[in-house]
C-alpha positions, 0 to 999 in steps of 0.5 A, spaced: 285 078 387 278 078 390 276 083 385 276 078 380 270 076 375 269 072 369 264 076 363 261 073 357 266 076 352 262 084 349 264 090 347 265 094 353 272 090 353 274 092 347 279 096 347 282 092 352 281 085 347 285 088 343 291 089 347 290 082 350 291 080 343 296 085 341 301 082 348 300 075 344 303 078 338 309 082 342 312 075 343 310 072 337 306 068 340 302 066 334 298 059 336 294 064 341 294 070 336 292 066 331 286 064 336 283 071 337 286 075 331 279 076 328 277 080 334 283 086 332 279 086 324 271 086 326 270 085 334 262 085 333 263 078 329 268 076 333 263 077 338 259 074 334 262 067 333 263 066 340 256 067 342 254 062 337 259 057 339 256 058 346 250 055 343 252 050 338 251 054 332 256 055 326 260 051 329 267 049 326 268 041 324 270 038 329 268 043 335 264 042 340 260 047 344 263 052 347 262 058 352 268 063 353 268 068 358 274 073 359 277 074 366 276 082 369 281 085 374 280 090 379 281 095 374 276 093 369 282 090 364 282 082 361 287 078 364 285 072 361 281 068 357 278 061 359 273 056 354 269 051 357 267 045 352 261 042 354 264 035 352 270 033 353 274 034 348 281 030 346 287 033 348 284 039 350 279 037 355 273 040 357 277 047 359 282 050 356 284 058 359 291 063 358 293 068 361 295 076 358 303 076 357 303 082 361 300 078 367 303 071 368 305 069 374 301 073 379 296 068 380 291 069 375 292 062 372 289 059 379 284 064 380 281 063 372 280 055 374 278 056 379 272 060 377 272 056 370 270 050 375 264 054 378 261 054 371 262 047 369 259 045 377 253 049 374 253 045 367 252 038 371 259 036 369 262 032 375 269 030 373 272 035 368 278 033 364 285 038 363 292 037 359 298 041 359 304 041 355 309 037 359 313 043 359 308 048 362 310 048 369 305 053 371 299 050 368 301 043 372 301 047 378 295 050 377 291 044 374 294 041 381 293 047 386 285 047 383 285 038 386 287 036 379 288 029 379 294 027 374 291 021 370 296 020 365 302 023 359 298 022 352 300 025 346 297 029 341 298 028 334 296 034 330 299 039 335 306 033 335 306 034 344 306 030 350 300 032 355 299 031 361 291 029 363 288 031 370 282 030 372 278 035 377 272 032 380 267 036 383 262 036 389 256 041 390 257 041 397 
């Protein structure tokens, strides 16, 4: 698990993207295909919305900026991918992340948080905000093994779900 790195997104991962995205259409897991789908039509505009996004350019409606960056393993291979919103946004917080299909449950979850949260320190932000769906069990133990405070169960309307709302407070110390 040393090994393990945040990118900014670039053509040297391509082909492993696209498996990345291909995982989530295996298991017909459309809400996270959906999200990175555009990446298997045209990579370069894939890549370029997401570096725009970073600087607040075309940014859709209601969106904020928003930095991604993709988990590399030992094996140069992305693991999972984490979004760090510079506001907090609500029902999603400041950072939102997902791990490839094939990789879960070997402990990548806590390790991209944990390296999210560095990123985050760097931004000035002091408190970060987290949710999970109430039923997603590793995301909970990952939030809270990452110091997450739980705040509260809130719901969020548009996607019809309870969520749980952490609170992770950092210290440059």
């Amino acid at each position: 698990m040393k090994d393990l790195f945040l990118v900014k997104p670039n053509k040297r991962y391509q082909k492993s993207f696209e498996n990345y995205v291909l995982a989530y259409r295996k298991i017909d897991d459309e809400h996270y295909f959906n999200k990175y789908k555009k990446a298997l039509k045209n990579f370069q505009d894939y890549l370029n919305d997401l570096n725009n996004y970073s600087k607040g350019n075309d940014l859709p409606q209601g969106e904020v900026i928003t930095s991604t960056f993709w988990l590399i393993d030992e094996k140069e291979t992305v693991v999972g991918v984490v979004r760090i919103r510079q506001q907090e946004v609500e029902c999603a917080g400041h950072i939102g992340y997902d791990i490839s299909p094939n990789c879960r449950n070997k402990g990548y979850g806590y390790q991209i948080l944990k390296l999210a949260l560095r990123k985050v320190m760097k931004l000035g932000i002091e408190e970060v905000i987290l949710t999970c769906n109430i039923d997603n069990t590793a995301s909970k133990k990952i939030i809270e093994k990452n110091n997450g405070e739980f705040l509260e169960t809130i719901f969020d309307k548009e996607e019809n779900e309870y969520l749980h709302k952490y609170r992770i407070t950092l210290t440059t110390n």
